[in-house]
C-alpha positions in Angstrom: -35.3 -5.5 -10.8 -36.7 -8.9 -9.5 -35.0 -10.5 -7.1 -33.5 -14.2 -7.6 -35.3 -17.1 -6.0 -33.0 -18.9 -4.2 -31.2 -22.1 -5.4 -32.8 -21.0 -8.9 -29.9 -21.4 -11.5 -30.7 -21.1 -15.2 -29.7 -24.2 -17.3 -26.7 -22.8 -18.7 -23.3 -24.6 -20.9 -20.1 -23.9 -19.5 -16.5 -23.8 -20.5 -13.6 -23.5 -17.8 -9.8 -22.9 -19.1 -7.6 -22.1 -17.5 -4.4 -20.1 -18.7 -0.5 -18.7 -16.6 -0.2 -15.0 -17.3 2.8 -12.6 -15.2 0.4 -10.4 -12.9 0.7 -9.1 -9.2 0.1 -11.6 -6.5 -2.0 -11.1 -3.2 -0.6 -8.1 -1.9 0.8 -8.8 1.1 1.1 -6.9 4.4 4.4 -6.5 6.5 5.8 -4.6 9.4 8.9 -3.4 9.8 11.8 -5.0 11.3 13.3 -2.7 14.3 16.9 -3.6 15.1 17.7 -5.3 18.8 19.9 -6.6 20.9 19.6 -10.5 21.8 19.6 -10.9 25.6 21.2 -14.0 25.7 23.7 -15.4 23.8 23.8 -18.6 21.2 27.2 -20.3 22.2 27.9 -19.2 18.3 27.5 -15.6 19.1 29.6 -16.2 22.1 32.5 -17.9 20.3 32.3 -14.8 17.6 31.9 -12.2 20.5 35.2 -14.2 22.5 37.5 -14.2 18.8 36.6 -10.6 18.3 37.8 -9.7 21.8 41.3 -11.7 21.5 41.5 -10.0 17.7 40.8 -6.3 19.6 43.6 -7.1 22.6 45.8 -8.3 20.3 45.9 -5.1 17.9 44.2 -2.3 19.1 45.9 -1.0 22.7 42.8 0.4 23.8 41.4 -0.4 27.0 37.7 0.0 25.9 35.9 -3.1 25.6 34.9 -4.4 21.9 31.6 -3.5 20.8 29.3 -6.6 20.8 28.5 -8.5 17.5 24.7 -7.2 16.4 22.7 -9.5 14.0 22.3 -8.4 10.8 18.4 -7.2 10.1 16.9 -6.4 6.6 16.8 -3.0 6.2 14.0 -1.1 4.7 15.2 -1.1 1.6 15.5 -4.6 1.4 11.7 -4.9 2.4 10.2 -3.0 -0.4 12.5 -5.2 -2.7 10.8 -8.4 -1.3 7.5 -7.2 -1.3 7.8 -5.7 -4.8 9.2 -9.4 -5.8 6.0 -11.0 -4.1 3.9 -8.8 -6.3 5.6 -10.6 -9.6 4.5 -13.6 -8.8 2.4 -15.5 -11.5 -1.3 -15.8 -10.6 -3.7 -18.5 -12.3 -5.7 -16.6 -14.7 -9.4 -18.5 -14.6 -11.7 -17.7 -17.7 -15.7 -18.7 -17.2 -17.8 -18.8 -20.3 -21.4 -19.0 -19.9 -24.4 -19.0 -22.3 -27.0 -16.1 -21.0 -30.4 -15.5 -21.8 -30.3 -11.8 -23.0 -29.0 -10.3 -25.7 -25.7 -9.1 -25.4 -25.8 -5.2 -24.7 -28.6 -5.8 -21.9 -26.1 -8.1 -20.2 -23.3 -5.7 -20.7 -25.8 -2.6 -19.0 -26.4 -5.1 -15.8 -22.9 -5.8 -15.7 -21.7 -2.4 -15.8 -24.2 -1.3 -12.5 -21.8 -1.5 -9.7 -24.5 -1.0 -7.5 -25.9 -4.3 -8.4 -23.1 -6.6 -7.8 -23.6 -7.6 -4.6 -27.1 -9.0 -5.7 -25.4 -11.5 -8.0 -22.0 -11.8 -6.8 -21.9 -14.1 -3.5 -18.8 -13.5 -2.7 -19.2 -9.5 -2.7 -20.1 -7.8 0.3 -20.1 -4.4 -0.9 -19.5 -1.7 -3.5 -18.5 1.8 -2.8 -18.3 4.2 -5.3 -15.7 6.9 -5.0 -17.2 10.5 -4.6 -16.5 12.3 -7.8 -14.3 9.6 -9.3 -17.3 7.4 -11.2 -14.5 5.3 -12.2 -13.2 4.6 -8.8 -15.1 1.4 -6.5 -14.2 0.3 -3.3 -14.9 -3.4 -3.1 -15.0 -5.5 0.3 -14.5 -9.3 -0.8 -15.6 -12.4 1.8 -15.5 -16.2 1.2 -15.2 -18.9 2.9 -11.6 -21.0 1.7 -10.7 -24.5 3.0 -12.5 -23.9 5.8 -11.4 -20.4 6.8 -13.0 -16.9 6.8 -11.4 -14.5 4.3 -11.8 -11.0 3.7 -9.9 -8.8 2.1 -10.7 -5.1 0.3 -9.5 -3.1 -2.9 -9.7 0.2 -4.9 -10.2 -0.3 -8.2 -10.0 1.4 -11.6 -12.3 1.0 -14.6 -10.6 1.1 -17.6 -12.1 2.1 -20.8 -14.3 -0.3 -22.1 -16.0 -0.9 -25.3 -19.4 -0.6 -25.2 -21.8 -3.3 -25.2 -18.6 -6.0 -25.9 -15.9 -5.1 -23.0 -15.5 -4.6 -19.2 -12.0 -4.3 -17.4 -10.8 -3.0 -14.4 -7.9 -3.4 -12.1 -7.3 -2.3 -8.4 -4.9 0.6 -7.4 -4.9 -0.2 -3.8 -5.4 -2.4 -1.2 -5.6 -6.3 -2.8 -3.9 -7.1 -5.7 -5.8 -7.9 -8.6 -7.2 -7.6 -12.1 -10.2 -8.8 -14.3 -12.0 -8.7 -17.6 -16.2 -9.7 -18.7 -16.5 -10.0 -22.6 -19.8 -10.1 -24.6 -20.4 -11.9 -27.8 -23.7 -11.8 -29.2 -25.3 -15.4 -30.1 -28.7 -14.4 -31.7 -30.8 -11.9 -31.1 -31.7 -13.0 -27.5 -27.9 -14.6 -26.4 -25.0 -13.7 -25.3 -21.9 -15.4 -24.6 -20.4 -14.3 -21.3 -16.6 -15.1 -20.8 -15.4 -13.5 -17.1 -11.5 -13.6 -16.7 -9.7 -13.2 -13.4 -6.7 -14.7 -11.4 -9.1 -16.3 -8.7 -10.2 -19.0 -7.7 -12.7 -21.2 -10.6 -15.6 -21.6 -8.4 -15.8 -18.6 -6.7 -16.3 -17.2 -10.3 -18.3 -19.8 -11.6 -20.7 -19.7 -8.8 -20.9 -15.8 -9.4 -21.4 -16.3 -13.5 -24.1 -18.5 -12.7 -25.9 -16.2 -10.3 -25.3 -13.4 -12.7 -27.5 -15.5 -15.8 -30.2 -15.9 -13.0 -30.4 -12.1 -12.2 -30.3 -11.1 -15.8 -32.9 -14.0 -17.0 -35.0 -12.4 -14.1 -34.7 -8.6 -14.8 
């Protein structure tokens, strides 16, 4: 394979749509809440604390003082609830075609080679594949957003695909996502590439149009 001259990007025609579609959010990290005791009072913890007491002298005869008032905490429960919730939230599905100079099973062959992504994809820093699972990748993700570094990782899943027309995959752990790469042949040296994912346009873009440089010069 020959490498891509830098700044080269193939004169290409583009189509962005965009389209809403239920899928998981970002999945989202959280620690556990531990129960505690405040060490000072809000006056409206006091004033619940001081009725409780005059409710417990008033019927109880016991001498023992009132347990105080605790806050109420989520419980564990409650936590996987949210975070299950956060995962239903609707993404923005982003669909890239692009016009490719090769014909449409070539593409599909590059496309398939995990082991090449990070040539063509800027925003991937790496692709392991899973020992004895070919369908299993680990996939380490960095781009730059508004200004700030993210990174985040995945496992994902190849799904069956259809050869030479289909590519799809989703991840099983670690970031929450999903994505697609159809083929349609347009003559005997074209393809139209479409690449769907809930992410952001020009991330995606930028990777389509590095992906019709690397296969122009391969």
């Amino acid at each position: 394979m020959s490498s891509i001259a830098s700044g080269t990007v193939p004169t290409t025609k583009s189509v962005a749509c965009f389209r809403k579609s239920a899928s998981s959010s970002s999945l989202l990290h959280r620690s556990s809440s531990s129960r505690f005791m405040p060490t000072s009072l809000s006056p409206i913890y006091a004033k619940l604390i001081n009725s409780n007491n005059s409710s417990s002298v008033s019927s109880s005869s016991s001498s023992s003082p009132p347990e105080p008032l605790r806050p109420v905490m989520r419980s564990t429960e409650a936590d996987r609830l949210e975070e299950e919730r956060l995962r239903q939230v609707h993404w923005q599905d982003v669909a890239v075609k692009m016009v490719v100079d090769a014909p449409a099973s070539v593409a599909y062959n590059l496309y398939a080679d995990r082991d090449l992504f990070p040539k063509w994809m800027p925003f991937l820093s790496s692709v392991e594949a899973v020992e004895g699972s070919p369908d299993l990748s680990r996939y380490l993700v960095k781009f730059n957003s508004f200004g700030q570094n993210v990174e985040y990782h995945f496992l994902a899943k190849n799904l069956q695909p259809i050869p030479d027309r289909k590519l799809h995959w989703r991840s099983i752990e670690g970031f929450a996502n999903r994505g697609s790469v159809r083929f349609f042949p347009r003559g005997p040296s074209l393809c139209l590439v479409e690449l769907m994912k809930p992410f952001m346009e020009k991330l995606i873009r930028g990777g389509l149009e590095h992906f019709a440089a690397f296969v122009k010069t391969s």
